[in-house]
Rosetta silent file (secondary structure, phi, psi, omega in degrees, C-alpha in Angstrom):
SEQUENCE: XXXXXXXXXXXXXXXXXXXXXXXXXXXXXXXXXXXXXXXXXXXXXXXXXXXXXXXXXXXXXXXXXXXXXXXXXXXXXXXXXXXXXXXXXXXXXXXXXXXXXXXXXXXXXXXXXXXXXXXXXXXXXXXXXXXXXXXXXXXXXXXXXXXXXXXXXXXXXXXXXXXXXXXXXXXXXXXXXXXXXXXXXXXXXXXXXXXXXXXXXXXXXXXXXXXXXXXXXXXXXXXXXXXXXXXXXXXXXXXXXXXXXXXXXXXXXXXXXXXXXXXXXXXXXXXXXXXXXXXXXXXXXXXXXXXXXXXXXXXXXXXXXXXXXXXXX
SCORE:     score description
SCORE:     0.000 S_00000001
   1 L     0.000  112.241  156.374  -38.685   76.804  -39.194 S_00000001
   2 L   -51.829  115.312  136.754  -38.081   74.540  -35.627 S_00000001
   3 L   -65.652  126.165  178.428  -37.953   71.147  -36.852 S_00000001
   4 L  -101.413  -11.175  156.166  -39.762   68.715  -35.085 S_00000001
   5 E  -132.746  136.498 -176.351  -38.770   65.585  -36.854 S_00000001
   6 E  -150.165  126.396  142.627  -35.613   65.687  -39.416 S_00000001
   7 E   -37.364  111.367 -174.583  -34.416   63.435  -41.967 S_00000001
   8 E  -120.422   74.926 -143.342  -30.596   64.102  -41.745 S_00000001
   9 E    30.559   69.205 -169.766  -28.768   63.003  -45.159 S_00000001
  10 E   -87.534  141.272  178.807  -30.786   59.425  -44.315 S_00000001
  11 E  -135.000  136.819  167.320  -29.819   56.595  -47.132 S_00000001
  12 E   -99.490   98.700  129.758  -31.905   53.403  -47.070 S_00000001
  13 E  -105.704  153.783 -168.882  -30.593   50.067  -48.306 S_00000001
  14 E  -103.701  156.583 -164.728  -31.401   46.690  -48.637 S_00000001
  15 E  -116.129  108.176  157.626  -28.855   43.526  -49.570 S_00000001
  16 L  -103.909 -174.237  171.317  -31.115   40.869  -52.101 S_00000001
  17 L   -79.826  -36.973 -171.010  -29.477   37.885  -53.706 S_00000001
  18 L   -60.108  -45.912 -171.469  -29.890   40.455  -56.911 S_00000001
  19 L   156.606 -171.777  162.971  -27.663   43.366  -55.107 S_00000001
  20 E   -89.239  115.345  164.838  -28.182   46.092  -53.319 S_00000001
  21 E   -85.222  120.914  179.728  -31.444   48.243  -53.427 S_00000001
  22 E   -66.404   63.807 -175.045  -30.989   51.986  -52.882 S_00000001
  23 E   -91.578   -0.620 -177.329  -34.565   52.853  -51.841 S_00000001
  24 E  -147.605  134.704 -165.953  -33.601   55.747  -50.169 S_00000001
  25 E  -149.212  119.911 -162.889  -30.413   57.911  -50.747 S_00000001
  26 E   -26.329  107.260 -177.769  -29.965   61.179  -48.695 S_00000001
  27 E   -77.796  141.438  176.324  -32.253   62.519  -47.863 S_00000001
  28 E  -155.407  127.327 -169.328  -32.568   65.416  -45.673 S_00000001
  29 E  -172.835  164.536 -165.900  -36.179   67.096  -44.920 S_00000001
  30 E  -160.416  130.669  176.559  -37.573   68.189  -41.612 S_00000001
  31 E   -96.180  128.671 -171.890  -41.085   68.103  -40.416 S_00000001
  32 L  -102.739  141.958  164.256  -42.147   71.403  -38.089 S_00000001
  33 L   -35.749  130.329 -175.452  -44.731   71.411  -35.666 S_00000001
  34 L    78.623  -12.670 -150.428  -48.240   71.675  -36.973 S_00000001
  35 L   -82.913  118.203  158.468  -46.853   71.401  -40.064 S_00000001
  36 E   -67.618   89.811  166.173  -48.361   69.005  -43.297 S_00000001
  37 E   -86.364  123.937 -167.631  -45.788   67.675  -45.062 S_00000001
  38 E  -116.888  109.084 -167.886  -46.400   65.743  -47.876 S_00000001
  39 E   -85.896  148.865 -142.597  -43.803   63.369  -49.801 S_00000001
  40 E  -143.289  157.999  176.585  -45.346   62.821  -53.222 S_00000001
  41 L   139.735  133.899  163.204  -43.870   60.217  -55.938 S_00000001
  42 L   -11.352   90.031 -149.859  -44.145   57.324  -57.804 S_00000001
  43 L   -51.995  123.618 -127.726  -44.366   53.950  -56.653 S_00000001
  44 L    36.521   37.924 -176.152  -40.941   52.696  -55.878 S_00000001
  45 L  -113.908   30.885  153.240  -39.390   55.992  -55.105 S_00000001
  46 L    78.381   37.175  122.602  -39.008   55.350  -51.644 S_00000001
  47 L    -7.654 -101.135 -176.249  -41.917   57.014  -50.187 S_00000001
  48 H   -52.102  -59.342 -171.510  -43.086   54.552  -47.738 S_00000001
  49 H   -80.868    4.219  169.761  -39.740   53.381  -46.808 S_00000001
  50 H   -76.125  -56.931  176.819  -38.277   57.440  -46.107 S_00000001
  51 H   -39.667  -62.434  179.443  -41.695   57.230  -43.679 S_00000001
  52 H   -60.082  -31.883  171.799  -40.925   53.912  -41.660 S_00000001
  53 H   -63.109  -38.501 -176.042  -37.759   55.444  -41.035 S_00000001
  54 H   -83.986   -1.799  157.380  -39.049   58.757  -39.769 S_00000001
  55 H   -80.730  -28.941 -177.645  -41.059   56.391  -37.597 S_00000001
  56 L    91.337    1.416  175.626  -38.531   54.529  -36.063 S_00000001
  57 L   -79.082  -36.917  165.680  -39.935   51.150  -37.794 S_00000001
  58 L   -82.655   77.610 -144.559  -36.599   51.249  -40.122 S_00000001
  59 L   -62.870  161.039 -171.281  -33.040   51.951  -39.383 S_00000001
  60 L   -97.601  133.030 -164.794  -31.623   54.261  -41.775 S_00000001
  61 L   -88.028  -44.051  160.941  -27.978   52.349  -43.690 S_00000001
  62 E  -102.813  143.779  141.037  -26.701   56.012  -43.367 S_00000001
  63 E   102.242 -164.316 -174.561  -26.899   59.213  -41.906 S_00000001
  64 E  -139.300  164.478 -173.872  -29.803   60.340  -39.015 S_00000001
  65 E  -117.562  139.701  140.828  -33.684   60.790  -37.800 S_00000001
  66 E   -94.522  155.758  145.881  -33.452   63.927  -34.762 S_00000001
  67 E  -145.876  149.025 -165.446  -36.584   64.838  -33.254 S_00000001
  68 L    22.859   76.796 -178.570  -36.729   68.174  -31.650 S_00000001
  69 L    91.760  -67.284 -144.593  -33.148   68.661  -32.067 S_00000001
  70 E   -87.339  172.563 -164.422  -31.790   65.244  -30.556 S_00000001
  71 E  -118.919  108.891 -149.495  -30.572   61.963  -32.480 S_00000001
  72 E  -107.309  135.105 -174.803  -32.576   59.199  -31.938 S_00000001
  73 L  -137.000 -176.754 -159.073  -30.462   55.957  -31.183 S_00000001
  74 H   -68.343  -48.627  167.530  -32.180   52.949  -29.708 S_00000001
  75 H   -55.182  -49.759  173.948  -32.898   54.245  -26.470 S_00000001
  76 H   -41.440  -59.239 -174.500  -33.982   57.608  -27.845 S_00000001
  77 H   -64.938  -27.733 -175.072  -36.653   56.258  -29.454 S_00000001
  78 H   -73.415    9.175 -177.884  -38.407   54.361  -27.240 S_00000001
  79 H   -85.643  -23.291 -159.258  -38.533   57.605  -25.123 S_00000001
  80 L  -128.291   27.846  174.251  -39.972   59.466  -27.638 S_00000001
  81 L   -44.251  -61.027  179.752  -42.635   56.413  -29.285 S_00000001
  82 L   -62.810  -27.094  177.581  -45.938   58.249  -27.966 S_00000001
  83 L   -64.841  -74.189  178.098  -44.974   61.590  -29.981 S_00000001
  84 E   -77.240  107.653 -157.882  -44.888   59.367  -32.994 S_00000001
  85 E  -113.860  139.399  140.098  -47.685   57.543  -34.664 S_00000001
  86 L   -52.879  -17.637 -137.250  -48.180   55.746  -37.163 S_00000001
  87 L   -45.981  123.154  165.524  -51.505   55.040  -39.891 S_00000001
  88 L   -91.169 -176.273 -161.493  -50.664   52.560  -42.375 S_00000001
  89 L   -81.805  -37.403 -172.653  -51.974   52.096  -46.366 S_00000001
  90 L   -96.315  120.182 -179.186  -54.151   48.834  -45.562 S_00000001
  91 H   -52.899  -52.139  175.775  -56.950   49.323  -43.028 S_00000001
  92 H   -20.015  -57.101 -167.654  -57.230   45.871  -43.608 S_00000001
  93 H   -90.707   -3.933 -148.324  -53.819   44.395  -42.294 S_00000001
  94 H   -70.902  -27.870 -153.760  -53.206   47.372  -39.976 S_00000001
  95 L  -129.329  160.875 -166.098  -55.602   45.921  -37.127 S_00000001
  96 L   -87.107  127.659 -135.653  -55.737   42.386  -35.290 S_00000001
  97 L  -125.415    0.119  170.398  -58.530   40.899  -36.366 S_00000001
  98 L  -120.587   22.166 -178.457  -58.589   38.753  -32.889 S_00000001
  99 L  -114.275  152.076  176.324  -58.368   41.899  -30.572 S_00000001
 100 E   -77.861  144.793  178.901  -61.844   43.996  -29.924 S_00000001
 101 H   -34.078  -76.915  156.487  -62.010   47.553  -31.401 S_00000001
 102 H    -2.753  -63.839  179.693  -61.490   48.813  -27.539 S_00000001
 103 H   -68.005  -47.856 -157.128  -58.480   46.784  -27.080 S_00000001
 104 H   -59.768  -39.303 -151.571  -56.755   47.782  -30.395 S_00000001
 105 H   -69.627  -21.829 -159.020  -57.614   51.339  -30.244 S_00000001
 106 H  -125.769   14.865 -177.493  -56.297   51.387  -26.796 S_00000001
 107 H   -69.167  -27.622 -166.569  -53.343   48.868  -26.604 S_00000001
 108 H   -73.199  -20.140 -174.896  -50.864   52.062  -27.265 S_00000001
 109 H   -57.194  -48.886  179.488  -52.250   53.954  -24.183 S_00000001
 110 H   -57.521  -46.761 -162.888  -51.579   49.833  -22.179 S_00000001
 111 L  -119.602   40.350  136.992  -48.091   49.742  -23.315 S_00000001
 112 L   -98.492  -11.698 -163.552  -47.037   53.360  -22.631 S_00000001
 113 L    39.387   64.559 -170.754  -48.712   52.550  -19.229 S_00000001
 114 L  -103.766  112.405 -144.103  -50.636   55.817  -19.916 S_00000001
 115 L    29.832  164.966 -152.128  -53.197   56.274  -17.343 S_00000001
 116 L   -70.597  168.670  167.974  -55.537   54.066  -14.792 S_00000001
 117 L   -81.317  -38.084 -174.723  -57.800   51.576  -16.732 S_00000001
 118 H   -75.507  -37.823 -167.599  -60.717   53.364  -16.215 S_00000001
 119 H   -70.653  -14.757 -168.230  -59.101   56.525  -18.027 S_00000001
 120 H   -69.961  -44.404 -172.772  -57.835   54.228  -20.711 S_00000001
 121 H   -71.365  -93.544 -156.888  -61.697   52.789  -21.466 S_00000001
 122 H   -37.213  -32.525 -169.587  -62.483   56.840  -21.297 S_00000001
 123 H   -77.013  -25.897 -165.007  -59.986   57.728  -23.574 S_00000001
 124 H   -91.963    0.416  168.892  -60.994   55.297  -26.417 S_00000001
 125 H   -58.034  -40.657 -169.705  -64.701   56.273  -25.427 S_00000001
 126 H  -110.387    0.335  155.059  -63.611   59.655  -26.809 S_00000001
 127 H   -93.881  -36.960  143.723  -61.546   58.944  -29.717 S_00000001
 128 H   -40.380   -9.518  149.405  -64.475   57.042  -31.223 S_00000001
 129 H   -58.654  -68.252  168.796  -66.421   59.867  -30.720 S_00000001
 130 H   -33.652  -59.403  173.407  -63.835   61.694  -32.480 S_00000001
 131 L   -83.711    4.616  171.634  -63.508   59.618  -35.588 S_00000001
 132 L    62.205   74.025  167.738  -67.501   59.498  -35.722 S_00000001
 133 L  -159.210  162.091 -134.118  -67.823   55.901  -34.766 S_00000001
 134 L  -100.358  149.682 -177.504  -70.350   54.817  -32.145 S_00000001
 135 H   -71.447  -18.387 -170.556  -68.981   53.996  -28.554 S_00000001
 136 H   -90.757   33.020  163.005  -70.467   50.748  -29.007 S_00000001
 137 H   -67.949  -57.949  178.347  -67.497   49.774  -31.381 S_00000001
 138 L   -17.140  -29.116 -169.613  -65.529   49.134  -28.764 S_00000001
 139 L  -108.917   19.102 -172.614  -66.949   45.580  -28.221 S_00000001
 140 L  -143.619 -166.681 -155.554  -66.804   44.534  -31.461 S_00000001
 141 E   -86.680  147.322  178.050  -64.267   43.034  -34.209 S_00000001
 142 H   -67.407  -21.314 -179.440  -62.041   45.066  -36.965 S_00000001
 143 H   -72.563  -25.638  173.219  -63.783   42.628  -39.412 S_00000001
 144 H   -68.522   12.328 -161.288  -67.219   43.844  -38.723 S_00000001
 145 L  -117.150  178.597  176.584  -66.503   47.568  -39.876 S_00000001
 146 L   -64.275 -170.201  141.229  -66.267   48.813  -43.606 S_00000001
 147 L   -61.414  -22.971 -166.089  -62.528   49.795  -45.292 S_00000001
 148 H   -93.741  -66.627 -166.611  -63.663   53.649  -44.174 S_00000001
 149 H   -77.787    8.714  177.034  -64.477   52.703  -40.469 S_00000001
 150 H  -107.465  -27.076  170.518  -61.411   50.400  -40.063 S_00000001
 151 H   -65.376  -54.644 -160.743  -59.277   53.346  -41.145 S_00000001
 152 H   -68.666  -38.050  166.958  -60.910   55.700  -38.728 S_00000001
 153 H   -47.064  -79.196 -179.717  -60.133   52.621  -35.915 S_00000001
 154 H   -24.821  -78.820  167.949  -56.608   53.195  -37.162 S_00000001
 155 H   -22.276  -78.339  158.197  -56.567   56.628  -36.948 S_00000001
 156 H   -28.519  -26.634  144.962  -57.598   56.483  -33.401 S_00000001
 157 H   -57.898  -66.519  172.229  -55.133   54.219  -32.495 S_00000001
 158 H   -29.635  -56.070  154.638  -52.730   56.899  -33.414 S_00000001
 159 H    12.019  -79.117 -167.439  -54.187   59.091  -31.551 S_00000001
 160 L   -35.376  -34.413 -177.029  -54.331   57.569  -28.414 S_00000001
 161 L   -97.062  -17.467  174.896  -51.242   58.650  -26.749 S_00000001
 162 L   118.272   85.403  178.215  -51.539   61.831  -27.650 S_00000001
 163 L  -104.969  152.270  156.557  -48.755   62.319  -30.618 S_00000001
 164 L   -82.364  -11.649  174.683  -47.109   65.417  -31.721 S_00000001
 165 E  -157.765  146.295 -159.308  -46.742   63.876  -35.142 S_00000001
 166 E  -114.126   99.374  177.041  -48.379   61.519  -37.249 S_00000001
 167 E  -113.971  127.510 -171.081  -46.838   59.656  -40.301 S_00000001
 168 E  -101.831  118.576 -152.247  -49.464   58.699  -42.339 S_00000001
 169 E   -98.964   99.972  163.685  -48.623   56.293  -45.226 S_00000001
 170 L    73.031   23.972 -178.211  -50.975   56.158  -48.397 S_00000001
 171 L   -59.528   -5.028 -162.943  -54.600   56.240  -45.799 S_00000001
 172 L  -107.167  -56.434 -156.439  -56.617   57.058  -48.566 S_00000001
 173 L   -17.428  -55.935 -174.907  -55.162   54.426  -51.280 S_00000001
 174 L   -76.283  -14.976  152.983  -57.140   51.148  -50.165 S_00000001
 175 L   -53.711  117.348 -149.928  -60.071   53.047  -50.099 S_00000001
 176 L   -70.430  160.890 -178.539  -63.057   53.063  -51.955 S_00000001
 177 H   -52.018  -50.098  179.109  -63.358   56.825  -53.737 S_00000001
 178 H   -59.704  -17.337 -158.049  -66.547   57.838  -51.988 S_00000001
 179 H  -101.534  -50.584 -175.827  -64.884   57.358  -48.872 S_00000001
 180 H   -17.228  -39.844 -179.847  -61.469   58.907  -49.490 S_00000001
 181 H   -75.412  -61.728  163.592  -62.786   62.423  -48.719 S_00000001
 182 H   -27.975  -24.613  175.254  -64.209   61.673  -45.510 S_00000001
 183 H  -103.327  -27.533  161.263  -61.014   60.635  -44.001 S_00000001
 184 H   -37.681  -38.817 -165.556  -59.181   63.511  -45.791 S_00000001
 185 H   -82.218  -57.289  176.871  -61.922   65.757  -43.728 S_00000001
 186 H   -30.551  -82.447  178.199  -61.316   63.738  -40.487 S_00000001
 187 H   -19.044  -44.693 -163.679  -57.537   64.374  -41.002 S_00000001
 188 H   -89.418  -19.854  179.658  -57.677   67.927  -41.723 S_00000001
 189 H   -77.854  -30.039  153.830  -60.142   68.507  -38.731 S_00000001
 190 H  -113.054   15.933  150.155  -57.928   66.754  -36.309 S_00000001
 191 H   -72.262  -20.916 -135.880  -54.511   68.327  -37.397 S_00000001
 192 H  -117.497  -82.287  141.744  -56.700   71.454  -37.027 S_00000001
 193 L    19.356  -57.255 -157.073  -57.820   70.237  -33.394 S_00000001
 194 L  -130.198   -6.958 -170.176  -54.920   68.385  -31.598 S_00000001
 195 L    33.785   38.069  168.944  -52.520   70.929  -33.502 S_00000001
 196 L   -67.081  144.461  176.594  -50.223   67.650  -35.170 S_00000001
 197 E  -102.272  136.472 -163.351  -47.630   67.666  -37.367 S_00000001
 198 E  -133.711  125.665  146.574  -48.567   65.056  -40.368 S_00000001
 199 E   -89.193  134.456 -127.182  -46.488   63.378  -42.677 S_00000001
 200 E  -144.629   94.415  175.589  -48.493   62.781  -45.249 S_00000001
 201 E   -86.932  132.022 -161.482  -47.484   59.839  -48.110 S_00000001
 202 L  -161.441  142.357  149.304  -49.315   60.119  -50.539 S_00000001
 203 L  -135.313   59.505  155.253  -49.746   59.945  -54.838 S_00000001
 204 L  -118.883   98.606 -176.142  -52.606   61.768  -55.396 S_00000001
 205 H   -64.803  -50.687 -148.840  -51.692   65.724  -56.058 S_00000001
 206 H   -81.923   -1.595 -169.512  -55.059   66.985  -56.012 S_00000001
 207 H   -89.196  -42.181 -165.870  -55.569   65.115  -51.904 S_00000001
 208 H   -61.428  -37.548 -160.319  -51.894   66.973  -51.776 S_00000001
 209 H   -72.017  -49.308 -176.983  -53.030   70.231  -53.118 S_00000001
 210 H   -78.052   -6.626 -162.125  -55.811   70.273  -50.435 S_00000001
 211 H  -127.411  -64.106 -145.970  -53.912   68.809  -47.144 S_00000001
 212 L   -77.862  123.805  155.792  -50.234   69.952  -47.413 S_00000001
 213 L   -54.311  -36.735 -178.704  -48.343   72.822  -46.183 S_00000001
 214 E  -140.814 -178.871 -159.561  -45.189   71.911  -48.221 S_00000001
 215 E  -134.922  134.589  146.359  -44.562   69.334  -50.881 S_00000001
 216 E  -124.245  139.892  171.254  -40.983   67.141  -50.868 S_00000001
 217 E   -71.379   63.802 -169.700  -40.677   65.425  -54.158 S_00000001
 218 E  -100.699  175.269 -147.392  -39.075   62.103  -54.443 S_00000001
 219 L  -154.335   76.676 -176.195  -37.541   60.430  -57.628 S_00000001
 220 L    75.640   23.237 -178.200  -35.710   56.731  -57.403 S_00000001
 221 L    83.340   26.312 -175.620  -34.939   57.195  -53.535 S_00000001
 222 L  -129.500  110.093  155.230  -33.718   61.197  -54.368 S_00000001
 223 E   -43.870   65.098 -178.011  -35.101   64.050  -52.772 S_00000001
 224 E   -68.033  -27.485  174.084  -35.498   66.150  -56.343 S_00000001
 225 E  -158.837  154.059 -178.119  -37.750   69.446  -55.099 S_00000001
 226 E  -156.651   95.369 -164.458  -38.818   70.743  -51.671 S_00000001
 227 E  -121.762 -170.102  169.391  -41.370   73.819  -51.775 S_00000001
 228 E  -101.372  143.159  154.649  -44.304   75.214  -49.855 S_00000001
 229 H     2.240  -82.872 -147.374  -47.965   74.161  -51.808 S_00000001
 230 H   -38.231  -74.528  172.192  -48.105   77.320  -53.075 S_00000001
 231 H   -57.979  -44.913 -133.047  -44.397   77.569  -55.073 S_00000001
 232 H   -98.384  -42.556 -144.390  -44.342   73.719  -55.862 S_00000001
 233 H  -100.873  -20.906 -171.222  -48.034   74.119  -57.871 S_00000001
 234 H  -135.530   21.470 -179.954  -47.431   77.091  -59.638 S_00000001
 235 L  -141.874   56.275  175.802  -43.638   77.798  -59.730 S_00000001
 236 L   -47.555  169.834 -177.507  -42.763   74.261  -60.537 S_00000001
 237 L  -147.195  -50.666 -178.926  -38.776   74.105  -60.918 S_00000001
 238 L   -99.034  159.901 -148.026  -38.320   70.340  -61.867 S_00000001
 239 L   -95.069   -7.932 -160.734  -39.320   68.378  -64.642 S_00000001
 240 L   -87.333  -12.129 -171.063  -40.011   65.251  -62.691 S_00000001
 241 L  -118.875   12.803  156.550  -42.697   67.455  -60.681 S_00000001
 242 L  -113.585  -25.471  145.704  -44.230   68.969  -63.700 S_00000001
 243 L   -52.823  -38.464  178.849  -45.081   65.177  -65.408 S_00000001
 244 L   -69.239  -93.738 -160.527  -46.564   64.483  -62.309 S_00000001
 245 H   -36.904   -8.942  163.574  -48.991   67.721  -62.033 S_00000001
 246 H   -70.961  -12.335 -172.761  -49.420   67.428  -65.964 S_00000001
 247 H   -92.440   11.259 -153.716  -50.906   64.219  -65.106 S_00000001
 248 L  -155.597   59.584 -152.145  -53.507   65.982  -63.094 S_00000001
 249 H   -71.738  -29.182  160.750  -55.656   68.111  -65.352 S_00000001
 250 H   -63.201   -7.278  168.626  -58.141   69.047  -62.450 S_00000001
 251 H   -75.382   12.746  162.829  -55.793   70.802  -60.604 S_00000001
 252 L    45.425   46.110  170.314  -56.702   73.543  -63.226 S_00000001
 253 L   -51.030   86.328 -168.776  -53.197   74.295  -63.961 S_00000001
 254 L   -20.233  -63.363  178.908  -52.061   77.289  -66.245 S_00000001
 255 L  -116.441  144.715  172.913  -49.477   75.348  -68.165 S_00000001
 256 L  -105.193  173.624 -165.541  -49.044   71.666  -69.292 S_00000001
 257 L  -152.513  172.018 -163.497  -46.123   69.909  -69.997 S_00000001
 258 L  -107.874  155.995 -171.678  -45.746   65.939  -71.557 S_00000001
 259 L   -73.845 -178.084  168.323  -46.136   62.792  -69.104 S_00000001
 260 L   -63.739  133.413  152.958  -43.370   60.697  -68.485 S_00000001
 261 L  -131.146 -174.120 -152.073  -42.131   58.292  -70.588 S_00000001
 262 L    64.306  170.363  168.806  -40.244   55.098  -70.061 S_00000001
 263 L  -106.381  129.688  172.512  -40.169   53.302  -66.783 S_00000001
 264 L   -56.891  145.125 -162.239  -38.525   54.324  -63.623 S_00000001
 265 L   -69.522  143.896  158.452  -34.926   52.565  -63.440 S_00000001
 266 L   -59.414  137.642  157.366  -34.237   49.627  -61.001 S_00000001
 267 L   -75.975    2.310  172.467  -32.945   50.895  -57.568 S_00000001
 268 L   -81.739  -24.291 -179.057  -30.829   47.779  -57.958 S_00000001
 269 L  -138.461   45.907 -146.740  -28.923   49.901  -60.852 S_00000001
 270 L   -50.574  178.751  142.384  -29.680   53.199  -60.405 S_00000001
 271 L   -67.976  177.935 -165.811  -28.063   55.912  -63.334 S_00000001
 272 L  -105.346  158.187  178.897  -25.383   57.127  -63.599 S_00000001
 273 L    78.216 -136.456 -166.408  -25.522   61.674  -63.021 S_00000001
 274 L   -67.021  129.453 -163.199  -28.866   62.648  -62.499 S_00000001
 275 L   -74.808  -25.969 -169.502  -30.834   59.672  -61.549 S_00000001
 276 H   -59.024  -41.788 -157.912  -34.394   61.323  -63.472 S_00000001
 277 H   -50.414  -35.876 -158.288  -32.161   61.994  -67.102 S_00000001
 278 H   -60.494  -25.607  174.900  -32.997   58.552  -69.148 S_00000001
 279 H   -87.886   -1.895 -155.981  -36.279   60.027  -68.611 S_00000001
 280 L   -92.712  139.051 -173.763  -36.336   63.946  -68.510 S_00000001
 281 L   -76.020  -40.907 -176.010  -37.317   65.790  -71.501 S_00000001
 282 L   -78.602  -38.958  171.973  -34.739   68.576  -70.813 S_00000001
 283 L   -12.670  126.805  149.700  -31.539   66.085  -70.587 S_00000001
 284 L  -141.762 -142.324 -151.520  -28.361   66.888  -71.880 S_00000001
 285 L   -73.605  -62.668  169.951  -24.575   65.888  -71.564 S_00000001
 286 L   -38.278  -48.902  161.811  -23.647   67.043  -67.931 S_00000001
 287 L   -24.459  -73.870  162.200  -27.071   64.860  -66.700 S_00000001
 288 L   -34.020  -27.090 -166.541  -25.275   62.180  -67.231 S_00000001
 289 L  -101.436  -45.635 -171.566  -22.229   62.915  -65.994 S_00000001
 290 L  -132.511  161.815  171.614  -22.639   64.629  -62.779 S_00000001
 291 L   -91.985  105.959 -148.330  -25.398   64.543  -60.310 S_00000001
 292 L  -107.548  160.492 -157.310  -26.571   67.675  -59.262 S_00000001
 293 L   -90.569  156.333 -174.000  -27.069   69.051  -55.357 S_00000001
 294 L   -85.673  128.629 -175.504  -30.250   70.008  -54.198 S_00000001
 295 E  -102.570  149.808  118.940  -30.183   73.930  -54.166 S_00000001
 296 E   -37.920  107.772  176.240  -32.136   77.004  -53.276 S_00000001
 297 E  -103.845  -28.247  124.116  -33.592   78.370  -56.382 S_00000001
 298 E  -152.998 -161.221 -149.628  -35.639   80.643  -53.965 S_00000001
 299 L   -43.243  138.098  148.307  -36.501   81.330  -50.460 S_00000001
 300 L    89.402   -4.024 -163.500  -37.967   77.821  -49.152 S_00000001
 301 E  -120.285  101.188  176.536  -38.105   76.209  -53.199 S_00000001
 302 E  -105.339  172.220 -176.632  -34.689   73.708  -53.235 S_00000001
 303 E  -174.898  151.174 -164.069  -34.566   71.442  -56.202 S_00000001
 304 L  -140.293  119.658 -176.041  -31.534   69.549  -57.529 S_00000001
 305 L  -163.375   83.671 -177.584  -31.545   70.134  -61.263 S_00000001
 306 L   -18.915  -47.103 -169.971  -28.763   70.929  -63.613 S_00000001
 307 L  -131.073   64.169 -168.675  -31.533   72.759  -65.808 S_00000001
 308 L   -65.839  162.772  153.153  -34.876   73.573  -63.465 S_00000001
 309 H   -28.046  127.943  143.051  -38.157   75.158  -65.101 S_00000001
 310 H   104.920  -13.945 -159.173  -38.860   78.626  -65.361 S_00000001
 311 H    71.280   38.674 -164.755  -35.140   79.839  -65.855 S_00000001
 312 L   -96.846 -177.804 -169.020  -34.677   79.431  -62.232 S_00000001
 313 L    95.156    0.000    0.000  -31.413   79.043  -60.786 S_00000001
């Protein structure tokens, strides 16, 4: 697999008056051309903030983002901005509520200086087209549209310059249910289209099961399993990714396993070994003790588990 964006042992942290929060602790994953990747996990396991990094909105406290190969430093990124897009989780916040649909959709094309003004007003003529919204959006305010049609605005900002990758953080979340599929269907019809690579944040496994080429797992700001779909749904290896999909009885699994219990740990104090053991059904003395490296258990299925599923290892 050519990586087209890669995560290179990336550690996130932040300094409070409390300590330091760990939300991200090295990581290493690599997004391929065309490719869906989808990072799947609990709420505060450093999801969203692994994304803004692989965006260029965060610096990384350790370690590196490449794209296609290269090491992105300050200058590096802005050269390589239009390849990377954004969508964020609120439709809501995401768009300027004093700029016209027109403008927003088409400020990244203005400050890439990406074609004449008349091609710019063409271009956002035909990503509203695109996203099934009427050309006569253009003239009118982010407040007048639903939560569904302010996302699809969004989208379409992304768009605009023409990205090679996409990281799309939580789009369905803020969304009412009915609508949630429709922009799933958008998505998969214009990765399928524009032939984009999508990072895909997300904690709903069955929108995962249907969108993703691969799965990466995270766990406290720990990169715990990294499969294809396929292997992740039905050759599970870790326990922290079998609570989740037990938690998900329409995914018409063969075998269940018990949810989680307890609360995930402050990233202000993480554990000590494995960060998952206070919680892992499978724990024993070495969890504690040592941390274990994320491995091949087979071709393409790594997982960093003293004792994975399945007898694997």
């Amino acid at each position: 697999m050519t990586a087209l964006l890669e995560a290179i042992d990336v550690s996130v942290h932040f300094a409070t008056r409390a300590g330091k929060v760990r939300a991200v602790e090295g990581v290493s994953l690599a997004v391929a051309a065309g490719e869906v990747l989808a990072l799947v996990g609990e709420s505060g396991s450093g999801k969203s903030t692994l994304g803004f990094t692989l965006a260029g909105l965060q610096s990384p406290t350790s370690g590196a983002v490449a794209y296609a190969g290269r090491g992105l430093d300050r200058a590096g990124w802005r050269s390589v901005r239009r390849d990377i897009q954004i969508v964020f989780q609120d439709p809501f916040g995401a768009l300027d509520p004093r700029m016209l649909v027109g403008d927003i959709i088409g400020e990244p094309l203005r400050v890439q200086q990406i074609g004449t003004a008349a091609e710019r007003r063409a271009r956002v003529m035909q990503l509203l087209d695109q996203v099934g919204l009427p050309a006569e959006s253009a003239q009118r305010f982010a407040h007048e549209f639903s939560g569904g049609q302010r996302q699809r605005i969004a989208i379409a900002r992304a768009l605009a310059p023409r990205p090679k990758l996409i990281v799309a953080d939580e789009p369905l979340s803020a969304l009412d249910v009915s609508v949630q599929s429709q922009i799933l269907n958008l998505l998969a019809d214009i990765r399928a289209a524009e032939g984009l690579a999508l990072l895909f944040i997300s904690h709903d496994l069955a929108v995962v099961h249907h969108l993703a080429d691969r799965v990466a797992v995270l766990y406290l700001g720990h990169l715990v399993e990294l499969a294809s779909r396929d292997e992740l749904f039905e050759r599970t290896a870790h326990p922290y990714t079998a609570s989740l999909l037990a938690a998900v009885p329409r995914l018409g699994r063969k075998r269940t396993r018990g949810g989680l219990s307890g609360e995930m740990p402050s990233p202000l104090a993480p554990p000590s070994g494995c960060v998952f053991h206070p919680r892992c059904p499978k724990a024993q003395d070495l969890c504690a003790e040592s941390a274990p490296l994320l491995r091949e258990v087979t071709s393409g299925h790594a997982v960093s588990c003293h004792f994975p599923l399945g007898g694997q290892g």
